[in-house]
C-alpha positions in Angstrom: -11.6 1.2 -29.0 -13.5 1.8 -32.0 -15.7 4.8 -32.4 -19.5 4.6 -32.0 -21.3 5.6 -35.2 -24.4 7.6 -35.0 -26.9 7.9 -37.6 -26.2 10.1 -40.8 -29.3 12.6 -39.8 -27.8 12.7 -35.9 -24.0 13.6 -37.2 -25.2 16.1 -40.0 -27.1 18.4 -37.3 -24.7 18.0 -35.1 -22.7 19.2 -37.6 -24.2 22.0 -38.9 -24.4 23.1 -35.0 -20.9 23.5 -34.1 -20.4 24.7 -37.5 -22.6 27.5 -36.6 -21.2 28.2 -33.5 -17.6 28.3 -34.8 -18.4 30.7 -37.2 -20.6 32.9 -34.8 -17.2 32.9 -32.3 -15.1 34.1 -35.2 -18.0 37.2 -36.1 -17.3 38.4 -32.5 -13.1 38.9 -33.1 -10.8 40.8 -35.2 -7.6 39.8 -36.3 -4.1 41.9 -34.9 -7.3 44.8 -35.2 -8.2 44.1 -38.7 -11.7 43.1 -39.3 -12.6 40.0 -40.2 -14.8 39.1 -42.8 -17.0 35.6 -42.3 -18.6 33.9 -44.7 -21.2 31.8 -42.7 -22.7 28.6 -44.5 -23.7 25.3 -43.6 -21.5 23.3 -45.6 -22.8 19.7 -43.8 -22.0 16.7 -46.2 -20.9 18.2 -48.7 -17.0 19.0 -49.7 -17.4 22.8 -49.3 -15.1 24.2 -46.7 -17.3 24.2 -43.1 -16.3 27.7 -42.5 -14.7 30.2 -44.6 -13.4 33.9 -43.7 -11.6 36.8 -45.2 -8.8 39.1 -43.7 -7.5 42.2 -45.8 -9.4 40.1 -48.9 -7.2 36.7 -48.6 -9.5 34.2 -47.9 -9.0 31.5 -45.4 -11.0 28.3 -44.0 -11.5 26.3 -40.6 -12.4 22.7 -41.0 -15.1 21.9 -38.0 -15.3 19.1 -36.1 -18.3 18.1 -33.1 -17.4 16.3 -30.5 -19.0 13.0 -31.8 -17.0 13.6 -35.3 -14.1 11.1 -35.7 -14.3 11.1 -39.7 -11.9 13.0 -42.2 -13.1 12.9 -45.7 -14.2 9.5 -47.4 -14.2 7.9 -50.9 -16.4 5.6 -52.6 -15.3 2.4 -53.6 -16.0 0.6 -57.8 -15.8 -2.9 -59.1 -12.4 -3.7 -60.4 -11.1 -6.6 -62.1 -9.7 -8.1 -58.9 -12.2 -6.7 -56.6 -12.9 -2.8 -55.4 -11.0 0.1 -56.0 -10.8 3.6 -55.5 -10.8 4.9 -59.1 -9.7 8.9 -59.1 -6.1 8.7 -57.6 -5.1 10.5 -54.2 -4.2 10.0 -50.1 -7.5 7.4 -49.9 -5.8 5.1 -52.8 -2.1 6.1 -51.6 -2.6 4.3 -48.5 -4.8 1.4 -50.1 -1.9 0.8 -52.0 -1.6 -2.9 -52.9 -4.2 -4.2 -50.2 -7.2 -6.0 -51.6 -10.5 -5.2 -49.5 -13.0 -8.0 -48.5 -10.8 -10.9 -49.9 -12.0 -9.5 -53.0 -15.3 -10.2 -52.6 -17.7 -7.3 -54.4 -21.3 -6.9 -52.7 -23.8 -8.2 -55.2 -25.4 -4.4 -54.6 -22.6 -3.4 -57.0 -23.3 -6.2 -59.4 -27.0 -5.0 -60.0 -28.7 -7.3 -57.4 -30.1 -4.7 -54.5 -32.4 -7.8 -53.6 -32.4 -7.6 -49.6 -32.6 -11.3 -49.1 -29.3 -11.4 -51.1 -27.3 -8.8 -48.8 -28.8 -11.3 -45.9 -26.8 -14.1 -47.6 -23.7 -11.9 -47.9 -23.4 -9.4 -45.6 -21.0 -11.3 -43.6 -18.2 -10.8 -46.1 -18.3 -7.6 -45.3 -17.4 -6.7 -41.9 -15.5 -3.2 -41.9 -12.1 -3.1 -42.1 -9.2 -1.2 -40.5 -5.6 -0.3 -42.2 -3.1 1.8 -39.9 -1.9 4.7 -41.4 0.2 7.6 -41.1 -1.3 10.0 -37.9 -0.8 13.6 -40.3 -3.3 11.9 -42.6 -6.5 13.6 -41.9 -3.9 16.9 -41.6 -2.7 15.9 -45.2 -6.2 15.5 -46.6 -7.5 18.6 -45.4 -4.3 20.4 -46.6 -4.7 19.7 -49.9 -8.4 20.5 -49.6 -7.0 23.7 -49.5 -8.5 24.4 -45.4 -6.3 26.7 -43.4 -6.7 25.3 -39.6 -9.0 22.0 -38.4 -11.5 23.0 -34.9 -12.5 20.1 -32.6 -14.7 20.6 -30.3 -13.4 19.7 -26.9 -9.7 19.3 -28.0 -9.7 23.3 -29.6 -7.9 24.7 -32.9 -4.6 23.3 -34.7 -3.1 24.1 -37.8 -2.3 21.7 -40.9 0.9 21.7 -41.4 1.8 25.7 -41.3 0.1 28.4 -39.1 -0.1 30.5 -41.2 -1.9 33.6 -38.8 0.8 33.1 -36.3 -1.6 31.3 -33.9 0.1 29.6 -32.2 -1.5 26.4 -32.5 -0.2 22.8 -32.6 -0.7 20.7 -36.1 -3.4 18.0 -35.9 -2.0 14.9 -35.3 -3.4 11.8 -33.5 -3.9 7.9 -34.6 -5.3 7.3 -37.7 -6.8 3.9 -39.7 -7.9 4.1 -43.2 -11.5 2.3 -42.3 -13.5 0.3 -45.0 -17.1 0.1 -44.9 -20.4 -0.8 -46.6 -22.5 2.0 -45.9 -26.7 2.1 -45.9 -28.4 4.9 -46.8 -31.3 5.3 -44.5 -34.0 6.4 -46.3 -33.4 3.7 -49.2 -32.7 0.5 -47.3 -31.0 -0.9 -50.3 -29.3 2.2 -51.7 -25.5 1.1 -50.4 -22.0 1.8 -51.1 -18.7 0.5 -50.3 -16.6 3.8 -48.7 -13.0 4.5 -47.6 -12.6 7.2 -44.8 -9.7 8.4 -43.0 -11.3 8.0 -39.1 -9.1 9.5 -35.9 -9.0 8.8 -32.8 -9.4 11.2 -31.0 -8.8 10.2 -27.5 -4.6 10.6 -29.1 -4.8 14.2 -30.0 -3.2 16.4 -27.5 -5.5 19.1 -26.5 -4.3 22.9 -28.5 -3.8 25.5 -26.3 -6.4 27.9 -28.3 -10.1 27.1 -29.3 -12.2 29.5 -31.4 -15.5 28.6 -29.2 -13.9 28.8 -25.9 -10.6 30.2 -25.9 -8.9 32.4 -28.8 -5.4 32.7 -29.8 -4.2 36.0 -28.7 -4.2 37.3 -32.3 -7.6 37.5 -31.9 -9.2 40.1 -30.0 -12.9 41.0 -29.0 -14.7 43.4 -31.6 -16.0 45.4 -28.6 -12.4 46.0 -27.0 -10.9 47.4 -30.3 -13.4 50.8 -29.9 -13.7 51.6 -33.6 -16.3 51.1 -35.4 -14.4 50.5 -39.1 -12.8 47.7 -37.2 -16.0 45.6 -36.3 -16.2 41.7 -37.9 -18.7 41.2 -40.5 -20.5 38.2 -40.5 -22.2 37.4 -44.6 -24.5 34.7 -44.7 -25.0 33.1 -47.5 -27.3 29.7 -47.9 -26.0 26.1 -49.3 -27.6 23.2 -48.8 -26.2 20.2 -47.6 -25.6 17.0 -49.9 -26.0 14.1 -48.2 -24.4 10.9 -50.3 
């Protein structure tokens, strides 16, 4: 079963408010009794890590994940000379590979015409489409992102491919389609794109044995059950404002 979409406004607060809760979970621990340093921001839709902390000065970061979420990292889509393509190279093109989207049809949006009565005409060229892929793909993405562990609310924490704090943690892995998709930009009817996302399903991850929210690897420990005041988390907030595409 496919994944109900909610509007871009509804999945970027929801967002921002496990974010925000993640990060407030990991201000109340320390690490093997060594402070922890968090560096809260609301990183939303943009490509800046969701939540980013610091233990002895080496930085880490926690890709978040609502309940609702069931979309790792997306790429838009260009005219080509035998239909779209995905024009910096990486996983997104990788798993494209040969595979021509849409027949090779190309919206006329891309072709200069944003006259609605047009995308009427032609909008049923454009159903999405689905390509199986590998289920470490949304682990492989985030990995070379450069994130250190992946949160999902209701499932808990997992690693991407090496734990490296000794968590204890499975690595994220569950069935995965590469989906392809004209997307509408609400506030400007005819503002649209065509993007490729990595989208999980959820349902197939096995539930991790830690969660930062609800649950904490025993590495971490309570602030308050340490008893020393040098050892207390920091939180540093810092503001960033989310870009929505």
């Amino acid at each position: 079963m496919l994944p109900t979409l909610k509007t871009g406004a509804t999945a970027l607060r929801n967002g921002i408010e496990y974010e925000k809760r993640v990060a407030d979970s990991l201000s109340k621990l320390v690490y093997k009794g060594k402070s922890i340093l968090v560096h809260t921001m609301t990183a939303g839709a943009s490509g800046d890590s969701d939540v980013r902390f610091s233990i002895d000065d080496i930085q880490y970061s926690i890709e978040v994940k609502d309940k609702k979420a069931f979309e790792g990292g997306q790429k838009r889509m260009i005219p080509g000379e035998d239909g779209l393509r995905i024009p910096e190279e990486g996983l997104h093109k990788q798993c494209l590979g040969s595979y021509i989207p849409f027949h090779g049809n190309v919206p006329s949006f891309l072709k200069g015409d944003k006259r609605p009565e047009q995308w009427l005409q032609e909008k049923h060229l454009f159903v999405d489409e689905y390509i199986p892929v590998d289920n470490k793909k949304v682990t492989e993405y985030y990995r070379q992102k450069g994130e250190s562990y992946i949160q999902v609310e209701g499932k808990g924490l997992y690693h991407l491919g090496s734990d490296i704090l000794g968590l204890d943690v499975p690595e994220f892995s569950c069935e995965t389609t590469l989906r392809i998709r004209c997307k509408c930009h609400k506030s400007v009817p005819m503002n649209r794109s065509i993007m490729t996302s990595f989208i999980y399903n959820k349902k197939t991850l096995v539930s991790s044995n830690y969660d930062l929210v609800t649950k904490p690897p025993p590495a971490f420990t309570k602030k308050e059950e340490e008893g020393s005041e040098s050892q207390k988390t920091s939180l540093i907030c810092s503001s960033h404002m989310p870009m929505m595409e």
